[in-house]
C-alpha positions as CSV (number, residue, x, y, z in Angstrom):
1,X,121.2,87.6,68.1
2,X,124.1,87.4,70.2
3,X,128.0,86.0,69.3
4,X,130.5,86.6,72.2
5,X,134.2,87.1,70.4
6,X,137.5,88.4,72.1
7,X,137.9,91.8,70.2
8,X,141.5,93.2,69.5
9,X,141.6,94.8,66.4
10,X,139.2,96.1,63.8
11,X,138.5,93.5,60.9
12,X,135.9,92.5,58.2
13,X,133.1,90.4,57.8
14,X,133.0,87.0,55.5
15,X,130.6,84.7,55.0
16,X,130.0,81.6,56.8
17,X,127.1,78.3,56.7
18,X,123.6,79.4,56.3
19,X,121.4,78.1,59.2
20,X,118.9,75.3,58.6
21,X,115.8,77.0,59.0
22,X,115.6,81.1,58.2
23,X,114.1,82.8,61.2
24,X,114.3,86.1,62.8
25,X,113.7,87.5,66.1
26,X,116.4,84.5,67.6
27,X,118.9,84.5,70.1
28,X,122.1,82.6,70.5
29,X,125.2,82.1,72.5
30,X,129.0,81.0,72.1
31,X,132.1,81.5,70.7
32,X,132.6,82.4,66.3
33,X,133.6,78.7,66.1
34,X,131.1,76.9,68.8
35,X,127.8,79.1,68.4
36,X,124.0,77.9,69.3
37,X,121.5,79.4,67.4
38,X,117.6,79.1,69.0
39,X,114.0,80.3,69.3
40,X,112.2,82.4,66.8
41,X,109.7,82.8,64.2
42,X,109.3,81.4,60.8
43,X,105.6,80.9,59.7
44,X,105.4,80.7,63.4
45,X,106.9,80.5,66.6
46,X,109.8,78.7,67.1
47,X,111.9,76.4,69.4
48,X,114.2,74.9,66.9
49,X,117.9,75.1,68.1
50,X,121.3,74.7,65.8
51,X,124.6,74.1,66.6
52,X,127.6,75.1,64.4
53,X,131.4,73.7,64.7
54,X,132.8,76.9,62.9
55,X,131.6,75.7,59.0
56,X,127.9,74.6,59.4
57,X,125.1,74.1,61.3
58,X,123.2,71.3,62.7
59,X,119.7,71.1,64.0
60,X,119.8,69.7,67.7
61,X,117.6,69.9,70.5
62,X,114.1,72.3,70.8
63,X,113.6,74.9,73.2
64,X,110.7,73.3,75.5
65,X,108.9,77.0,74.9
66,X,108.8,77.8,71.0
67,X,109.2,81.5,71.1
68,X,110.6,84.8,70.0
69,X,114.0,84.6,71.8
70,X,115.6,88.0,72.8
71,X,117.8,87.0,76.3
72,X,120.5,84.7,76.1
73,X,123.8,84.1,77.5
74,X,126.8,81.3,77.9
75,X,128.9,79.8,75.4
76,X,128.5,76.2,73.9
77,X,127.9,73.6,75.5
78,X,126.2,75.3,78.5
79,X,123.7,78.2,77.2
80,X,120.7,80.4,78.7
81,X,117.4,81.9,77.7
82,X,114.9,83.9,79.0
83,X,111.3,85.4,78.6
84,X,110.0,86.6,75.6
85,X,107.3,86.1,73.1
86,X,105.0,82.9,72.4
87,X,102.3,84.6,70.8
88,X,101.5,87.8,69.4
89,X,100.7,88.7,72.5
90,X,101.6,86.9,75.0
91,X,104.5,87.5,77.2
92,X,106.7,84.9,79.0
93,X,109.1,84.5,81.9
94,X,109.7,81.2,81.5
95,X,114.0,80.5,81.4
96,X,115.7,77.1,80.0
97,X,119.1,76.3,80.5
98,X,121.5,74.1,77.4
99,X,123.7,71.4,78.7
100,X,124.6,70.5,75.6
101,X,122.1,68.3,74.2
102,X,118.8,69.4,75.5
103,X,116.6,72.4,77.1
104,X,115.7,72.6,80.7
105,X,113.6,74.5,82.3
106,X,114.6,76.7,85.7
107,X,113.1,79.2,87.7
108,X,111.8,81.6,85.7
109,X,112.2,85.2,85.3
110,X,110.4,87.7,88.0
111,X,108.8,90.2,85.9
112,X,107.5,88.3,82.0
113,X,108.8,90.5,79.3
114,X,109.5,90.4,75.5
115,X,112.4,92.5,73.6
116,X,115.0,92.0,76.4
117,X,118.8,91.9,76.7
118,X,121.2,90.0,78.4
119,X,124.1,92.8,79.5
120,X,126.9,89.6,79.8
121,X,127.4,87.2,80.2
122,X,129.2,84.6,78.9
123,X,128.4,81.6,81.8
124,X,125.2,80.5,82.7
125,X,125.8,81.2,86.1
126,X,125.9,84.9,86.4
127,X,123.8,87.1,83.9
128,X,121.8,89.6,83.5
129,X,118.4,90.1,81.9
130,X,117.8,94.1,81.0
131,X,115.1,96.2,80.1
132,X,112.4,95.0,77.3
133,X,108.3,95.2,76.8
134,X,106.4,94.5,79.7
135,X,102.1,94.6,80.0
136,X,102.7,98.2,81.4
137,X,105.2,99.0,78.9
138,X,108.5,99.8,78.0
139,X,110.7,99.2,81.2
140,X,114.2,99.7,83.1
141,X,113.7,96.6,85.0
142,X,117.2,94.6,85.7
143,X,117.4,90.7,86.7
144,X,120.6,89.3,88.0
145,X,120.9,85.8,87.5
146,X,123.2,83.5,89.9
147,X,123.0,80.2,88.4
148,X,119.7,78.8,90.0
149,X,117.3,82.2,90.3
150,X,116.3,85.9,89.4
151,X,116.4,88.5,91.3
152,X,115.8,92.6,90.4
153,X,118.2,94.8,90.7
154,X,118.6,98.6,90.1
155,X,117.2,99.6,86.7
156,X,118.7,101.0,83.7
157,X,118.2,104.8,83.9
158,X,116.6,104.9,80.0
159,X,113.7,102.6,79.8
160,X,113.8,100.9,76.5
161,X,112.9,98.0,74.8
162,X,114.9,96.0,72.0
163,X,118.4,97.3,73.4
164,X,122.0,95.4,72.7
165,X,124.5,94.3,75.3
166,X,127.6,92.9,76.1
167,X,129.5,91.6,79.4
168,X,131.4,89.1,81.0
169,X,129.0,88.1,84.1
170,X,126.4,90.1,86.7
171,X,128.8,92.5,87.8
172,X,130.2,94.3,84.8
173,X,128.1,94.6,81.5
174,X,127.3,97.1,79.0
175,X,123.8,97.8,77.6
176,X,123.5,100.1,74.3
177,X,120.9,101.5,72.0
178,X,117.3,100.8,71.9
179,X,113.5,102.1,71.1
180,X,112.0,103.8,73.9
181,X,108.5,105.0,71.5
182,X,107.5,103.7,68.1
183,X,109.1,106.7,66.6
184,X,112.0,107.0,68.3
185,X,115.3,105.0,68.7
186,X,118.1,105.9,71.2
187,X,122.3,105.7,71.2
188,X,122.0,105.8,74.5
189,X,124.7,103.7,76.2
190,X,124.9,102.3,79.8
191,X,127.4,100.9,82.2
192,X,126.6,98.3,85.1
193,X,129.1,97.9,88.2
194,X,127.4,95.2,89.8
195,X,124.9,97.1,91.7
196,X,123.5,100.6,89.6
197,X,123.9,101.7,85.8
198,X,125.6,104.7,84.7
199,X,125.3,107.1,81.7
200,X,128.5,107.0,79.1
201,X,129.6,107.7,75.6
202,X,126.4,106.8,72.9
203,X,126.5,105.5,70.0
204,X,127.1,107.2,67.0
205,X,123.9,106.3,65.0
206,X,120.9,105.5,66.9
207,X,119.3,102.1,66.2
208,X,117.3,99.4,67.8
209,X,117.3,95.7,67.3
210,X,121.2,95.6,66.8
211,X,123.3,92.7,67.2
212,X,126.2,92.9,69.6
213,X,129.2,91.1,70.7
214,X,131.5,91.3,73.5
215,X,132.7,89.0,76.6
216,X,133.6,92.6,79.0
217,X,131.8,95.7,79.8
218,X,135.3,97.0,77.8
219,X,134.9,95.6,74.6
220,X,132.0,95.2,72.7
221,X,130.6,95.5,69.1
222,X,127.1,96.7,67.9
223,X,126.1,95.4,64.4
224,X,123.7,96.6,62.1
225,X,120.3,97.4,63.2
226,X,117.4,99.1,62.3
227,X,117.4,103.3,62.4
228,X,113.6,103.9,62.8
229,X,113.5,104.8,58.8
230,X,116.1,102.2,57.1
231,X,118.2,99.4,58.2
232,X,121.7,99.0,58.9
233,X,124.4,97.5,58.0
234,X,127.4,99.4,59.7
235,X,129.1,98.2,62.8
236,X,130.5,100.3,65.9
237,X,132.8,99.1,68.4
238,X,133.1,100.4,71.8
239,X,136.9,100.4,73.5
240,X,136.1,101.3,77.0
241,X,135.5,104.6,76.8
């Protein structure tokens, strides 16, 4: 779901190697040349996790929780996930940490949710985990994580589920976009300082379920996506303002 990239200049998109196993609803973490691809559903939920050098991927390592990934955060070879699904309807809190050849699993999240974000990071010792699909609903709720536990913070001021996100670490990230009712998708962006979120520029098409990339609050892309009525293919990028 995720690929942290340094962003200068606009470019274009070429292909690259085809995963092992087609999935959706994944999450991943690293660099365009050192990426780990895991979680998700096939004919059922998943923990299968790839690695790629930059040409192809390689099945490693399972998550210890086959799921529907939406958190994640780090670069290869040190990586985080957190909550999401493991059934249709079933919830989890439940976070693992990559070392590089297997899963671990760490304290787990405070409040068990599905269709989260991560709003940074790239290290798995400062991150956040944003809004997402709780048993009471869509929700604001923030986690900040310091390398060994969870803890809420201030909440996003747009309760949403299935938003993007970029960021470097806990204290400056970016969360954008998102569904806040089964009709109705938002462009609604959001800026963290480290202790509340802040209203800024939105998007220019609305869209849940987007892809986005971005190691600062400053710089950040959101890729394609889903409008409510068709999908996506076009790509935004935020500058900072």
């Amino acid at each position: 779901k995720y690929q942290y990239a340094n962003l200068t200049t606009a470019g274009a998109w070429s292909t690259g190697g085809s995963l092992n196993t087609a999935r959706r609803s994944l999450a991943g973490a690293g660099t365009e040349n050192a990426t780990i691809a895991t979680g998700g559903f096939t004919t059922d939920f998943s923990g299968i996790t790839e690695s790629y050098n930059g040409s192809s991927w390689t099945e490693v390592a399972d998550l210890n929780t086959a799921r529907k990934v939406y958190t994640s955060a780090g670069s290869t070879p040190s990586a985080l996930v957190a909550g999401g699904n493991t059934s249709p309807t079933a919830r989890t809190a439940n976070t693992e940490l990559w070392d590089g050849s297997s899963w671990t699993e760490v304290n787990n999240l405070n409040t068990a949710r599905q269709d989260s974000n991560v709003g940074g990071s790239y290290t798995t010792t400062a991150a956040l985990c944003v809004a997402g699909i709780t048993p009471g609903g869509k929700t604001g709720v923030t986690e900040s994580w310091n390398g060994s536990a969870w803890t809420e913070v201030a909440d996003l001021n747009l309760a949403r589920s299935q938003t993007s996100g970029s960021g470097a670490d806990n204290t400056s990230a970016l969360a954008f976009s998102g569904l806040i009712s089964p009709d109705t998708v938002k462009a609604n962006t959001e800026l963290w300082n480290g202790t509340s979120w802040a209203e800024t520029t939105d998007l220019n098409t609305a869209r849940r379920l987007a892809a986005s990339s971005g190691v600062t609050a400053a710089s950040a892309l959101s890729i394609a996506g889903w409008t409510g009525t068709a999908n996506l293919s076009a790509t935004e990028e935020w500058t900072g303002a």
